[in-house]
C-alpha positions as CSV (number, residue, x, y, z in Angstrom):
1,X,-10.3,16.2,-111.8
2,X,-10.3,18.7,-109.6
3,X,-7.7,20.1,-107.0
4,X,-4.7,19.8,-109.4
5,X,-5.2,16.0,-109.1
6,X,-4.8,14.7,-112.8
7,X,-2.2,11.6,-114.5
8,X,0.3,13.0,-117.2
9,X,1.6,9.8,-118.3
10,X,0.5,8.0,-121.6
11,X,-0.1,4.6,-119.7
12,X,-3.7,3.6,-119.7
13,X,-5.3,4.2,-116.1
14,X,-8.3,5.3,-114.0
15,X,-7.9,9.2,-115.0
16,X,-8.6,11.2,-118.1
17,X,-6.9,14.3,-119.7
18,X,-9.4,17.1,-120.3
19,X,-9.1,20.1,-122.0
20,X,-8.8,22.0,-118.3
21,X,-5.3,19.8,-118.3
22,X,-3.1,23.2,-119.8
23,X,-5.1,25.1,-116.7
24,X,-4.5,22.1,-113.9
25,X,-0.8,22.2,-115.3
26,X,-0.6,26.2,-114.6
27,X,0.0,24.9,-111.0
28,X,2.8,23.0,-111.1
29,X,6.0,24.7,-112.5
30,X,7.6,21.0,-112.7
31,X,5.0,19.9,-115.5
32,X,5.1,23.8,-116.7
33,X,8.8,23.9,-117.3
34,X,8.9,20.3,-118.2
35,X,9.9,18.6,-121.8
36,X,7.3,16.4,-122.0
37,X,4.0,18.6,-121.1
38,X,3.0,19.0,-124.9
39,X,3.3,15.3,-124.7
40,X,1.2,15.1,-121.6
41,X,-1.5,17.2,-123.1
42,X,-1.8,14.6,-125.9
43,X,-1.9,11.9,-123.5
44,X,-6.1,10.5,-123.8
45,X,-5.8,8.0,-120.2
46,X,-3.2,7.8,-117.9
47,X,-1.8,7.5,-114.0
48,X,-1.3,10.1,-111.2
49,X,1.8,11.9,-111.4
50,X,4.4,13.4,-109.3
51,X,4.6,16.7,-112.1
52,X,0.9,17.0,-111.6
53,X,0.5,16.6,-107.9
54,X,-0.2,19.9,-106.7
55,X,3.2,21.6,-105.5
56,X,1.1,23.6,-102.9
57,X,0.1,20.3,-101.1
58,X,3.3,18.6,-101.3
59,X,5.3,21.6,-100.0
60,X,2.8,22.3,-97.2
61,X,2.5,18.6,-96.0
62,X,6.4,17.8,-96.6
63,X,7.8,21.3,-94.5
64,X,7.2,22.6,-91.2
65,X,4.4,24.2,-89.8
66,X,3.4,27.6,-90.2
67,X,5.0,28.8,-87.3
68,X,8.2,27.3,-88.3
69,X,8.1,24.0,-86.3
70,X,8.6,20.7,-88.3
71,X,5.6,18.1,-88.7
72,X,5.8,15.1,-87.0
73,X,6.1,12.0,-89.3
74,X,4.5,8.0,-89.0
75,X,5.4,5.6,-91.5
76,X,5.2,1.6,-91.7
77,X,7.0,-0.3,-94.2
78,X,5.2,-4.2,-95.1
79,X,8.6,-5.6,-96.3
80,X,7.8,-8.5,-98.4
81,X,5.1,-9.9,-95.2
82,X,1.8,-9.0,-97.4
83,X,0.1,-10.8,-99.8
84,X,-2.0,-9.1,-102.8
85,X,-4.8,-9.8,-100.7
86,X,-3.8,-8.2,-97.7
87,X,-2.0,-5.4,-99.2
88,X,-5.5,-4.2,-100.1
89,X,-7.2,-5.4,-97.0
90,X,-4.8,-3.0,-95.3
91,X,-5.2,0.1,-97.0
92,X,-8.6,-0.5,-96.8
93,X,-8.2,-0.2,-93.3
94,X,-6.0,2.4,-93.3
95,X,-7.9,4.6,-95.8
96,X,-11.3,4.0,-93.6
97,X,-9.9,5.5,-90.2
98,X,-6.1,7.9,-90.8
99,X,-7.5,10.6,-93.3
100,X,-10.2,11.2,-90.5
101,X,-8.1,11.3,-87.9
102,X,-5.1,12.7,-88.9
103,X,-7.8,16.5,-88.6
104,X,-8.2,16.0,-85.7
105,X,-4.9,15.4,-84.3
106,X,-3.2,18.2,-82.1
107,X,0.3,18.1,-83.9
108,X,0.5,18.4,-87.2
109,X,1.8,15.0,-88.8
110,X,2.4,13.5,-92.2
111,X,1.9,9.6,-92.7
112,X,3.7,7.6,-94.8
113,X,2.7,3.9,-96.3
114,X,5.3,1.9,-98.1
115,X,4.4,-0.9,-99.5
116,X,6.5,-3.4,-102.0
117,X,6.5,-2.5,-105.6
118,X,4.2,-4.5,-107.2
119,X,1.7,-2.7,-104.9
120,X,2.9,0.9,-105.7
121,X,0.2,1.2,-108.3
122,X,-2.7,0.1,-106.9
123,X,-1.6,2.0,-104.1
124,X,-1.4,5.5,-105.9
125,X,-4.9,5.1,-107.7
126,X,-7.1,4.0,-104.3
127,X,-5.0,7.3,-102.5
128,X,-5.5,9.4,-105.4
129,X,-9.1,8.5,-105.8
130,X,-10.2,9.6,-102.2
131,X,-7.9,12.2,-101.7
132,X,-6.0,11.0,-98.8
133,X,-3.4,12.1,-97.4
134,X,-1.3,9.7,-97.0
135,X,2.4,10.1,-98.3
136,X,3.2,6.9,-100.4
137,X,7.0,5.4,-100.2
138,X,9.3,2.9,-102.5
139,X,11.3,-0.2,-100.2
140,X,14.4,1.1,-102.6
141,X,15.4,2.8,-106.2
142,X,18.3,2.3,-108.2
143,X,20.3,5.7,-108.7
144,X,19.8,6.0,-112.5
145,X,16.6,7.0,-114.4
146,X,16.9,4.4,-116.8
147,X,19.2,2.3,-118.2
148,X,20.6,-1.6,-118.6
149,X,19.9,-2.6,-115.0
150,X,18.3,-5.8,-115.3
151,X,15.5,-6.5,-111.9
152,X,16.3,-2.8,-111.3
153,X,13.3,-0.1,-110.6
154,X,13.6,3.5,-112.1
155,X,13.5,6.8,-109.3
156,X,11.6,8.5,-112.3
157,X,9.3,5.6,-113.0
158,X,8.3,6.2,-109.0
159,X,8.3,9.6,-109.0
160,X,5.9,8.9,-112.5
161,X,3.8,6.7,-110.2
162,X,3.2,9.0,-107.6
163,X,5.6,7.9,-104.9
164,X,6.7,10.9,-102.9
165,X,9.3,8.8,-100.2
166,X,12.1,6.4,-101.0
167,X,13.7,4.2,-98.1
168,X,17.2,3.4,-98.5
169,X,20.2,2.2,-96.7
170,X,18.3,-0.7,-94.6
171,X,19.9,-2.4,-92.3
172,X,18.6,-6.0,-94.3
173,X,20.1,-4.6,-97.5
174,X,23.2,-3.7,-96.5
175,X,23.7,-7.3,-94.8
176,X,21.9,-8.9,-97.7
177,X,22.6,-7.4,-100.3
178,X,25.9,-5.7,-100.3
179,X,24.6,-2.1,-100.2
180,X,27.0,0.5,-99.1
181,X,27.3,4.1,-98.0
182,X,28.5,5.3,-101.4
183,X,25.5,3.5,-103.3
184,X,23.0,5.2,-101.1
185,X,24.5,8.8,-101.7
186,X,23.5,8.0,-105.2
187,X,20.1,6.3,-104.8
188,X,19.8,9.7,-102.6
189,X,21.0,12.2,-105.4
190,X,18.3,10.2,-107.4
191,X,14.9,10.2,-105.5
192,X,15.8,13.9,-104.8
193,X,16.7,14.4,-108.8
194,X,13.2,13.0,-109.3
195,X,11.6,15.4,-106.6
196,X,11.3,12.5,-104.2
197,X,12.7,12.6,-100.4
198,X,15.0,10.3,-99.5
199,X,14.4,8.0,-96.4
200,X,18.4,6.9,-95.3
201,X,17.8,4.4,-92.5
202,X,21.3,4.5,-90.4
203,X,22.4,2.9,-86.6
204,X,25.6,1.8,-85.2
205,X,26.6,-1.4,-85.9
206,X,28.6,-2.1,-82.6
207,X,27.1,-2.1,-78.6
208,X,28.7,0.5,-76.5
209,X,31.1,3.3,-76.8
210,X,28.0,5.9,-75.5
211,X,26.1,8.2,-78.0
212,X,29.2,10.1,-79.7
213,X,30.8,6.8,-80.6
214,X,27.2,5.9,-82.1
215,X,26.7,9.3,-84.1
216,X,30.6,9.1,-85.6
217,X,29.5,5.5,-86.9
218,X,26.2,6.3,-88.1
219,X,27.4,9.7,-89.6
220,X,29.7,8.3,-92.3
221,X,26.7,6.0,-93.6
222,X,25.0,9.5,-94.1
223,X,27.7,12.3,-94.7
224,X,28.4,11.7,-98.5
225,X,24.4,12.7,-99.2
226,X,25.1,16.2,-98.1
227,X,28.5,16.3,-99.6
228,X,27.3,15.6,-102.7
229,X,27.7,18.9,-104.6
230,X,25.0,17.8,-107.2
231,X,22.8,16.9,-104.3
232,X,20.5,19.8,-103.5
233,X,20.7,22.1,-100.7
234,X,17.0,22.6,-100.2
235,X,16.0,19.0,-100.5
236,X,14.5,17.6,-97.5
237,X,16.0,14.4,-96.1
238,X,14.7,11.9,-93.6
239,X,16.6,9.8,-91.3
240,X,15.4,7.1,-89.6
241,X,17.7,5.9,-86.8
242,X,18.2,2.2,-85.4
243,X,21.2,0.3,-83.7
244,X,22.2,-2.3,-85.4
245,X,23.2,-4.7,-82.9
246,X,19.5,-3.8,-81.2
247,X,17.6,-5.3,-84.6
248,X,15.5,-8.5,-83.2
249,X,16.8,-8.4,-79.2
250,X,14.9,-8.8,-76.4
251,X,16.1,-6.1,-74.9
252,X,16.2,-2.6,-77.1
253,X,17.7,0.3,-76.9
254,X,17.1,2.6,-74.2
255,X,15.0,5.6,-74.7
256,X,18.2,7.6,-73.4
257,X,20.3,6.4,-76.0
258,X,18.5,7.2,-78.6
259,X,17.3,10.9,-77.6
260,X,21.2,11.2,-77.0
261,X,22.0,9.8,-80.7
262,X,19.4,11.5,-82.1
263,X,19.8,14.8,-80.7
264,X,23.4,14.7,-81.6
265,X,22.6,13.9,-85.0
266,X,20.0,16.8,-85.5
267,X,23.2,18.9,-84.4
268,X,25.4,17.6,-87.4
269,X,23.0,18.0,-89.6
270,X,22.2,21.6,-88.5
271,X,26.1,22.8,-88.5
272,X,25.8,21.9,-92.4
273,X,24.1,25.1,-92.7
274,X,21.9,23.9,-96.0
275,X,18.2,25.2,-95.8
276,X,16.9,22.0,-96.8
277,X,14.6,20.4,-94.1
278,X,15.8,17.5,-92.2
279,X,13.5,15.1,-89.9
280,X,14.9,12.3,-88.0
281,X,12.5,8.9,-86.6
282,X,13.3,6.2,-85.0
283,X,13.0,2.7,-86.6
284,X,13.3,0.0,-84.1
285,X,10.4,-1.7,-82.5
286,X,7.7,0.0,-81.4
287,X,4.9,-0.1,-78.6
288,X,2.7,2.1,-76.7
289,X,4.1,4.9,-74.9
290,X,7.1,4.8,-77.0
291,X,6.7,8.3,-79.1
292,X,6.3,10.1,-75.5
293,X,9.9,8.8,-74.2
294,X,11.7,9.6,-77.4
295,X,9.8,12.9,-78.6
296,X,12.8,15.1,-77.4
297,X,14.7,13.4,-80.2
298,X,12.7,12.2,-83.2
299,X,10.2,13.7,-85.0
300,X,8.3,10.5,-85.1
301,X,8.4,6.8,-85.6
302,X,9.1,4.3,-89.1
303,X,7.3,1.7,-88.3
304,X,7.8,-2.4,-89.0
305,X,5.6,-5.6,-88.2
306,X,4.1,-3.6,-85.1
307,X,2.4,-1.3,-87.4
308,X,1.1,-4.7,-89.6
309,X,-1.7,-4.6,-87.8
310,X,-3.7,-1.2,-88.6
311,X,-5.4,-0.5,-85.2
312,X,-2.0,-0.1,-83.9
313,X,-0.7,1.8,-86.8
314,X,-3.8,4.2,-86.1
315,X,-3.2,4.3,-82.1
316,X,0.7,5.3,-83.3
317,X,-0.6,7.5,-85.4
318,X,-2.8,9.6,-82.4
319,X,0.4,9.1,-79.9
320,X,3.0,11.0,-82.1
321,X,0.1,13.7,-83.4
322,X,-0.5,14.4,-79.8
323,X,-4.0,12.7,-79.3
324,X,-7.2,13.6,-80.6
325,X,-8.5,17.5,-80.1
């Protein structure tokens, strides 16, 4: 393989170790520095990894621009909507149309795809194999690396798999399944132990009280993260914003809202003073036009069902990056 692109793990796959592997390794201090390279240099097959993905890319894409501006960001999540069949019917088309455009775009933007776990594999090998750059995401990760926890999925597993983003915090899981702010700051301190970014969806839960009402409520489902001393200081973070009480209405919230919450939000993250970078999208429902009304708060858009269908993920895709050249 070529580029720095080559598997560490000793789990049979689509890539092969060669005897270039100690050289390809020479690029990334995490597999350098790592305890198990002398094992990955016996390994004879396995899968892309994150130690291996080439640290060069992955800071480049997941920073800011050159002249210190920060990269817009798309992502879509398929839930649990997709079928095996159309899992790979969509990134098909997704694989045939963003890599292309995302050159020719006028902003510089990173795309995410998160699909559910059982598609995480398949997922990795058809980006690895055509070099695409698309970011690839986890619905969730327990905060451990391993251990007793029964229906559970390992943030070093992922990381091992080649996911780069993990969402947490939903609004679904926290009315579904119990999940609170404390268990996030530790599914955080875990993707970002594992080199992964976390993705901390947040939104007030209550209607009214104006945007500083919003940001006190949607702060303390994010604040123990950064007050985490074990949680690092340069580790980026992504939050992707969403009133509550807006989920599934008719009528969502405003575009003034949410550049007021947002902006608000960018400023309490800022007074932390940490260096690590922090990007901010909005998660409610989408439509054309939508990037435009918000831009002077988000950084982009996470994406739902609207994005399900991958001409409008593409035409999302060209409206945050500014349009075609």
């Amino acid at each position: 393989m070529s580029d720095g692109w080559i598997a560490c793990l000793d789990v049979p796959g689509i890539y092969s170790v060669t005897d270039s592997h100690e050289h390809t390794c020479g690029l990334s201090p995490r597999c350098r520095s790592s305890s198990t390279h002398s094992e990955h240099r016996r390994s004879s097959q396995s899968r892309l990894c994150n130690c291996c993905f080439p640290d060069q890319l992955f800071e480049k894409r997941m920073t800011t621009t050159e002249s210190g501006k920060r990269r817009r960001l798309v992502g879509v999540s398929t839930k649990m909507y997709f079928d095996l069949a159309k899992s790979k019917s969509y990134l098909d088309a997704v694989l045939s149309s963003v890599p292309s455009l995302l050159a020719e775009l006028r902003e510089p933007t990173d795309v995410f795809v998160i699909p559910d776990f059982v598609n995480i594999i398949p997922y990795a090998e058809r980006i690895a194999a055509g070099k695409a750059p698309l970011l690839l995401g986890a619905q969730d990760a327990h905060h451990d690396d391993g251990g007793a926890y029964t229906g559970e999925v390992s943030p070093k597993v992922l990381a091992q798999a080649g996911v780069k983003i993990v969402e947490m915090g939903h609004a679904e899981r926290r009315r579904l399944f119990g999940e609170t702010d404390e268990w996030v700051a530790q599914k955080a301190l875990g993707a970002a132990r594992n080199a992964m970014v976390p993705l901390i969806c947040v939104g007030e839960v209550s209607q009214g009280g104006g945007a500083e009402k919003a940001v006190e409520e949607c702060w303390t489902q994010v604040y123990r993260v950064f007050e985490n001393p074990n949680f690092p200081k340069d580790a980026e973070v992504i939050l992707a914003y969403e009133p509550v009480w807006a989920i599934g209405k008719s009528e969502p919230a405003s575009a003034e809202h949410v550049v007021a919450v947002t902006k608000l939000l960018r400023q309490k993250a800022a007074d932390l003073g940490r260096p690590g970078l922090v990007r901010i999208l909005y998660g409610g429902s989408a439509g054309p036009g939508l990037f435009q009304k918000l831009e002077e708060g988000v950084d982009g858009l996470f994406l739902g069902r609207f994005a399900h269908d991958p001409k409008q993920f593409v035409e999302t895709i060209t409206e945050v990056g500014g349009g075609r050249k």
